[in-house]
C-alpha positions as CSV (number, residue, x, y, z in Angstrom):
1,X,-1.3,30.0,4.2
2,X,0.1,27.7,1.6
3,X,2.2,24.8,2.9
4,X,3.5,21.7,0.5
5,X,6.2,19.5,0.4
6,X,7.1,18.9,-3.0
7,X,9.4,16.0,-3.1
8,X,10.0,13.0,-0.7
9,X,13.1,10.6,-2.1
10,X,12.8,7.0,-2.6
11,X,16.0,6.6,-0.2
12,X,13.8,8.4,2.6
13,X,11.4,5.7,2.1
14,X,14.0,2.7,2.3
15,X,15.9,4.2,5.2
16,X,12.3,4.0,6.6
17,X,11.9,0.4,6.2
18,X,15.5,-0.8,7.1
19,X,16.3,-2.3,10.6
20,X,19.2,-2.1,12.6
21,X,21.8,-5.5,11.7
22,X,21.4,-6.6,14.8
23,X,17.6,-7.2,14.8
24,X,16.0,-11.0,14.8
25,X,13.8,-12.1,12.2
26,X,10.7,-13.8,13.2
27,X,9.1,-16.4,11.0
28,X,5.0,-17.2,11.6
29,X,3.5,-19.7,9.9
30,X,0.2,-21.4,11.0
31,X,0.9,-24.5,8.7
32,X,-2.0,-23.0,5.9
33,X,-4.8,-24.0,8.8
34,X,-3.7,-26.8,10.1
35,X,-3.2,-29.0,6.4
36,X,0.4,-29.3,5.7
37,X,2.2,-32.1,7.5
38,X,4.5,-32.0,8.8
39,X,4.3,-28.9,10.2
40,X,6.0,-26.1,9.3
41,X,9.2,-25.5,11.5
42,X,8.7,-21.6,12.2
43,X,9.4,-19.3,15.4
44,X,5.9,-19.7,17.0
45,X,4.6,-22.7,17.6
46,X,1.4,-23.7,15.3
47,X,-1.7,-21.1,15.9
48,X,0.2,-18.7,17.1
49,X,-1.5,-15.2,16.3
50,X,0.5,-12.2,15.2
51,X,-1.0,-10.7,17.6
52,X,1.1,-13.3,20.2
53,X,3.7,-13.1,17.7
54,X,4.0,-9.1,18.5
55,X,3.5,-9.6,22.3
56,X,6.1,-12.5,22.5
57,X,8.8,-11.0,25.4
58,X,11.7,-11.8,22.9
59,X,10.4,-10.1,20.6
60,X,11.8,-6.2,20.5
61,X,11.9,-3.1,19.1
62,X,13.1,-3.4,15.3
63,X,12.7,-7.1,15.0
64,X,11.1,-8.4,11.3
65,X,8.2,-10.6,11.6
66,X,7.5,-12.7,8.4
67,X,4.2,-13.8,7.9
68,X,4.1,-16.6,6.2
69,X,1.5,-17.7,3.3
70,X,-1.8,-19.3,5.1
71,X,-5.5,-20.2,3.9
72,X,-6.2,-18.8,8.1
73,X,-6.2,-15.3,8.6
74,X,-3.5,-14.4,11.7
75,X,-6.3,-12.0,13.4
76,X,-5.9,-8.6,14.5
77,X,-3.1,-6.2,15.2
78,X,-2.6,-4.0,17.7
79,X,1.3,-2.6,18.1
80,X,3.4,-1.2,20.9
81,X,6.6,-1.9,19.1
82,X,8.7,-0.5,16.4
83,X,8.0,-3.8,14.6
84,X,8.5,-4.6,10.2
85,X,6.2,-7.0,9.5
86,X,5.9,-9.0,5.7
87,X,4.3,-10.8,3.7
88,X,4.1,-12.9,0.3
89,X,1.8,-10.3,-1.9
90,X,-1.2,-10.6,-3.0
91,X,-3.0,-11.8,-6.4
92,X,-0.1,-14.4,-6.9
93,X,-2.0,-16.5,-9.0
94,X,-2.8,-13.8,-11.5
95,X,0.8,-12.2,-12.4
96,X,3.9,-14.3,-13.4
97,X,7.1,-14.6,-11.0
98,X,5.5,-14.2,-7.6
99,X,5.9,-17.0,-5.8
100,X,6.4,-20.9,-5.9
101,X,2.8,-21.3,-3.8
102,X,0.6,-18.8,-5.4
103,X,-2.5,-20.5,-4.2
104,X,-2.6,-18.5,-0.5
105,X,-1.5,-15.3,1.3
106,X,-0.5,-13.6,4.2
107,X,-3.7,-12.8,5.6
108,X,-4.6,-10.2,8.9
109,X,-6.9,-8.7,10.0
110,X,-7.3,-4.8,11.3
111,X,-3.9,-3.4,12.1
112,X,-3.7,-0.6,14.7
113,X,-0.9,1.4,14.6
114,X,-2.1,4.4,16.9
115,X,0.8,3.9,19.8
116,X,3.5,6.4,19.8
117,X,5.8,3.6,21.2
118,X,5.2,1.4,16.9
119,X,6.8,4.8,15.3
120,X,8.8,3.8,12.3
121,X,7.3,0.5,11.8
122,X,6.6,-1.0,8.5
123,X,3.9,-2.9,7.4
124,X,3.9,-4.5,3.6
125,X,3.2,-7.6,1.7
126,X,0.0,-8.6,3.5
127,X,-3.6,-9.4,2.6
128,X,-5.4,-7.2,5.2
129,X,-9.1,-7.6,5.8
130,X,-9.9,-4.7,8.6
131,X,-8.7,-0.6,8.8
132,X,-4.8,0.1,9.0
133,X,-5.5,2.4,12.0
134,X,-1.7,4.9,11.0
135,X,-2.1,7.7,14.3
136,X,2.5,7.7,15.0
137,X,4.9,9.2,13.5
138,X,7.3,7.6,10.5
139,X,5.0,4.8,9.8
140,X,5.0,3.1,5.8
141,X,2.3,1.3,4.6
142,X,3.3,-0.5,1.1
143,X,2.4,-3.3,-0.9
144,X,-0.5,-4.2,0.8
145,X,-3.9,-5.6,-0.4
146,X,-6.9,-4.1,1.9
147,X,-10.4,-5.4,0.2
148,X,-13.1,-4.0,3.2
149,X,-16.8,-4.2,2.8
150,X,-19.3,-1.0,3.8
151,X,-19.1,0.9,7.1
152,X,-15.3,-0.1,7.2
153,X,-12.5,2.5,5.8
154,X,-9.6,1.0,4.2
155,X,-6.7,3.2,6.0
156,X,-7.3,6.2,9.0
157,X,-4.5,8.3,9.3
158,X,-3.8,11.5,11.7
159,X,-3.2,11.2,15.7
160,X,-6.3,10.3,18.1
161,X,-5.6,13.1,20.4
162,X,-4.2,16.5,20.4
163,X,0.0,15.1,19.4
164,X,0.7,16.1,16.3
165,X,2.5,13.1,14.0
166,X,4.5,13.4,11.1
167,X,5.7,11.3,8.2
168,X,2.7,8.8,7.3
169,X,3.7,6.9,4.0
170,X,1.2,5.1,1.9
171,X,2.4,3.6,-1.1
172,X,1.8,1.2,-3.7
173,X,-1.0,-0.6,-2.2
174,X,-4.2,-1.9,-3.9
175,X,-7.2,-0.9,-1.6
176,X,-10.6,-1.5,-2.4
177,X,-13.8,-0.4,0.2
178,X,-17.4,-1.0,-0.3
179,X,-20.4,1.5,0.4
180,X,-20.2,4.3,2.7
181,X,-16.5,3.5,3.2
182,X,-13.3,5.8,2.1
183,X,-10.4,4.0,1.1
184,X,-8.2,6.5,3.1
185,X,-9.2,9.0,5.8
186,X,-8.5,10.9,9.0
187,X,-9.0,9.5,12.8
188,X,-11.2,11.5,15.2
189,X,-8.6,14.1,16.2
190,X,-7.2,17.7,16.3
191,X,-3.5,17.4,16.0
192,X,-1.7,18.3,12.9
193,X,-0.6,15.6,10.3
194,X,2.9,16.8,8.6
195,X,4.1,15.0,5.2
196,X,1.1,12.7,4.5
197,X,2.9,10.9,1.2
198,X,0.1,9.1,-0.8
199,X,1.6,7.8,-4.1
200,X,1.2,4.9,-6.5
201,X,-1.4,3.4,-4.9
202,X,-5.0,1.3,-6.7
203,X,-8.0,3.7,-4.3
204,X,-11.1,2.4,-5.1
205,X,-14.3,3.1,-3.3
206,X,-17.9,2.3,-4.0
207,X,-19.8,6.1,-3.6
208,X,-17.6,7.2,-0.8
209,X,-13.7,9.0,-1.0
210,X,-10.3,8.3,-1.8
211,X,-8.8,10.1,0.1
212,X,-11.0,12.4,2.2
213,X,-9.1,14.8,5.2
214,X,-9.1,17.8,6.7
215,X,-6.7,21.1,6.9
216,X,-5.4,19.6,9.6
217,X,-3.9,17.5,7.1
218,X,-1.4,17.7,4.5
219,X,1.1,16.7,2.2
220,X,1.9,14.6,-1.0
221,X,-1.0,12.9,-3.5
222,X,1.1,11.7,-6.5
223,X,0.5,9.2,-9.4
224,X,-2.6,7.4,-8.0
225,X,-5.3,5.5,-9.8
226,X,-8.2,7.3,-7.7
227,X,-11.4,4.9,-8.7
228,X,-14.0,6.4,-5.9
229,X,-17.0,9.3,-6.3
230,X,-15.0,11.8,-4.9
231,X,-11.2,13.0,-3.7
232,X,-11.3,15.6,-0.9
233,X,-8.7,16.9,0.6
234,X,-6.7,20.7,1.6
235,X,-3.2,21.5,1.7
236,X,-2.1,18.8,-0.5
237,X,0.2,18.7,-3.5
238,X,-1.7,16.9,-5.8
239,X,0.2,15.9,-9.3
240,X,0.5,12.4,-11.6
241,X,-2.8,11.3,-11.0
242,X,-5.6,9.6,-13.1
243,X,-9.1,10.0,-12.1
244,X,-10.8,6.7,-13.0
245,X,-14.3,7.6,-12.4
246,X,-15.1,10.7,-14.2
247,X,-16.4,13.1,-10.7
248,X,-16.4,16.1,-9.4
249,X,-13.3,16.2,-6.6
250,X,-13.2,18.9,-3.9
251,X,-9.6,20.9,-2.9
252,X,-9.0,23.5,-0.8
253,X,-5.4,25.0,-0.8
254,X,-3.9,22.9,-3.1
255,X,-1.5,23.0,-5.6
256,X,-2.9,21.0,-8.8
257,X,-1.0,19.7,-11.9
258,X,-0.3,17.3,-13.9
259,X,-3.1,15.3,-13.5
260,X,-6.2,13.2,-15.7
261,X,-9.8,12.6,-15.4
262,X,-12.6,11.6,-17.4
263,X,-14.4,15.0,-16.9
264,X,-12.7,18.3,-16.5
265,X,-14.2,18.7,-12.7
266,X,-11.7,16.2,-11.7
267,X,-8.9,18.2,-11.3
268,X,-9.4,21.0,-14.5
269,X,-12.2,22.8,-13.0
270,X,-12.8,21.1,-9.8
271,X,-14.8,22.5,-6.3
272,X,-13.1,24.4,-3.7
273,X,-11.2,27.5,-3.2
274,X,-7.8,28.9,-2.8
275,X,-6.0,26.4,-5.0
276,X,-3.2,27.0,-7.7
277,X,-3.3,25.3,-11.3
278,X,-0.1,25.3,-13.5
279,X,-1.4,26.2,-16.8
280,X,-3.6,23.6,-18.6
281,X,-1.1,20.4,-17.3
282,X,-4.7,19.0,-15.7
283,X,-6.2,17.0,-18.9
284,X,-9.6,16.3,-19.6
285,X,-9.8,12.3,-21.7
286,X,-12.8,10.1,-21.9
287,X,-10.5,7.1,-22.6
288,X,-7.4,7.1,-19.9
289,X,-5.9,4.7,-22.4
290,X,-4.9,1.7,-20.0
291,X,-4.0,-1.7,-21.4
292,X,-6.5,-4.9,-21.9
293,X,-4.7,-7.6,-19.2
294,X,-5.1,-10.6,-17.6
295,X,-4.9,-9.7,-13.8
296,X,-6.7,-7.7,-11.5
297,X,-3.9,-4.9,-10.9
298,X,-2.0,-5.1,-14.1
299,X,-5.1,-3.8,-15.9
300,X,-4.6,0.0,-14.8
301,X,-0.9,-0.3,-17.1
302,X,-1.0,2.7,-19.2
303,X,-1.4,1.8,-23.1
304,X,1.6,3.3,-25.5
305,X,-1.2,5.6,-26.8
306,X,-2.8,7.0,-23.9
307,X,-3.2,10.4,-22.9
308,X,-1.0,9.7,-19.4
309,X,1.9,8.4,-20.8
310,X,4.7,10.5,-20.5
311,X,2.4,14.0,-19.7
312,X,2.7,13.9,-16.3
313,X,5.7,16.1,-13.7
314,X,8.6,15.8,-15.5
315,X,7.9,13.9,-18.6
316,X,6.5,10.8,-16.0
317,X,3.7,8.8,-16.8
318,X,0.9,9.5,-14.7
319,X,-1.0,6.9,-12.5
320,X,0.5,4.1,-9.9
321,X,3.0,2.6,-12.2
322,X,4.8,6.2,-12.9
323,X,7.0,8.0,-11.2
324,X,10.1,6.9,-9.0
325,X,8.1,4.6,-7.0
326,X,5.8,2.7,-9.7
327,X,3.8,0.3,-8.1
328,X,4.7,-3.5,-7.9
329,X,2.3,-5.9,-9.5
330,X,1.4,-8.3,-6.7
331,X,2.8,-6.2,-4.2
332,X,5.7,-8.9,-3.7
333,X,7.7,-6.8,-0.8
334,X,11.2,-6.2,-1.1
335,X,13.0,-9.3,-0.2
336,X,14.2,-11.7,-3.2
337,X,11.7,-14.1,-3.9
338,X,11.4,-18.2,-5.0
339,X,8.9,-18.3,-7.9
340,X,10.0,-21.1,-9.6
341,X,11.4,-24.7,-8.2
342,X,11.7,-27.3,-10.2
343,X,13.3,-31.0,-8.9
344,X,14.4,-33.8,-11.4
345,X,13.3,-37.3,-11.7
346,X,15.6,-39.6,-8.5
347,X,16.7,-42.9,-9.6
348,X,17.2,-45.2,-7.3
349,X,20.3,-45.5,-5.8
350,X,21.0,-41.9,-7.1
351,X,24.0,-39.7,-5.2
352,X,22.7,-36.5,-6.4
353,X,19.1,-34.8,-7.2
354,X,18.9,-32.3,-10.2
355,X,17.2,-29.0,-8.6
356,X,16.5,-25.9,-10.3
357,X,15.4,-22.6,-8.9
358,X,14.1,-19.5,-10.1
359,X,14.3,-16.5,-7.6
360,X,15.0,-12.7,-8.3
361,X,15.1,-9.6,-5.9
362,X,12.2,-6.9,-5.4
């Protein structure tokens, strides 16, 4: 039996991510490894682990945990609280208006999110070099940079055991696996996954999946940049997407539309059984038509002349940067931002100093 959820608002999203008023917000800052002095006058004290961070006693339930820019990785995550936790983007140094220091980031390591107690927690803005383990209910994932070598998949969603979890957003992160590795997949598991929402996102693997899951499984794939040998999934809604790679992809009860690839096995034509097409919306282009740039996740920007450019749902664009939820170069989270400080020349004796900033919201 078919089963899809065809729309999930941007306002769903954002009520996701807010906090009640009267939560604290935490700053962690590990003074970039020790190199800045003074130090830097944060919540923790210097070396403090956001793992510590997360385990502090004073630390509760929908607190915000800022994590601040470091050249030292903050280690490991594993959460028991309903925690949002941010950082400064990634790729700073490549687009303009990011961020006064673009020279480091907010840098983790594996985040495990598998405890029913971290439901509706938020994790965005962080350089993240181990699996987003995503197994509770209401979780968001966005604006994130996970770069993982072989044997190591990028994001595992689904429930460990038999609980069945609902409302697993993944959305405008860059994510990048080696060999043997899928940028997102299912946990070990036989309990159901309701409204899997996959959108705007960079999904890059080396000969492995973007997004590879089971029928126990389903939900949302919309305007992603799929860059991987294969997509497998069932009872998904798949629509706005550009395959990048030009490969066969495997569906199984899914609705199909509106969608690009290199070759017409992408999403035209492609493997599987009991799926639903709408017409001839899936196109078949050698060139996808994105733009020549300067930075690693500007270059999949769609060019006024290609084939994706207002031919996907609705007169949308196709790919990460369409739709009501384009993707954010950088992934600068959304929290105004200092990208520019500029202080004028003191003379002695001088009663006032000349500063100029530059910020702008997100």
């Amino acid at each position: 039996m078919k089963h899809f959820i065809y729309a999930l608002s941007f306002g769903t999203i954002l009520c996701m991510a807010s906090q009640p008023a009267s939560a604290t917000i935490w700053r962690l800052n590990n003074s970039n490894g020790g190199t800045i002095t003074p130090n830097i006058n944060a919540s923790f004290s210097v070396g403090t682990t956001l793992q510590q961070a997360h385990d502090n006693s004073s630390v509760n339930n929908g607190d915000t945990i800022h994590v601040e820019q470091s050249n030292t990785s903050y280690g490991n995550l594993t959460m028991t609280k309903r925690l949002t936790i941010i950082g400064v983007g990634y790729f700073l140094a490549m687009n303009p208006k990011t961020q006064v220091n673009t020279a480091t980031a907010s840098i983790v390591g594996s985040i495990n999110m598998n405890a029913s107690t971290c439901a509706g927690s938020t994790i965005t803005g962080l350089t993240i070099q181990g699996t987003v383990y995503m197994g509770a209910s209401r979780l968001l994932v966005t604006r994130n940079y996970i770069a993982l070598g072989s044997y190591t998949n990028g994001i595992l969603v689904g429930g460990t055991g038999t609980t069945a979890v609902d409302s697993t957003i993944i959305t405008q992160n860059f994510i990048s696996v080696s060999s043997y590795s899928n940028a997102i997949a299912e946990q070990s598991g036989t309990g159901n996954l309701t409204n899997l929402y996959i959108a705007n996102n960079y999904l890059y693997a080396n000969n492995y999946g973007s997004v590879n899951t089971s029928g126990r499984i389903s939900g949302i794939i919309k305007n992603n940049v799929m860059d991987a040998a294969y997509t497998q999934v069932q009872n998904m809604y798949v629509v706005n997407n550009i395959d990048n790679r030009g490969v066969t992809n495997y569906f199984n009860n899914c609705l199909i539309e509106y969608n690009i690839g290199k070759v017409s096995a992408s999403f035209a034509s492609p493997s599987g059984s009991g799926n639903t097409f709408t017409g001839s919306t899936n196109l078949t282009n050698t060139s996808l038509g994105f733009v020549t740039a300067s930075s690693t996740d500007s270059s999949f920007m769609l060019s006024s002349s290609s084939p994706a450019k207002g031919t996907g749902k609705s007169g949308d664009d196709m790919g990460m940067f369409g739709g009501s939820l384009p993707y954010k170069l950088s992934g600068i989270p959304t929290v105004p931002n200092v990208y520019a400080l500029s202080i004028g020349t003191v003379a002695a004796g001088a009663t006032s100093i000349s500063v100029t900033v530059s910020t702008k919201s997100n």
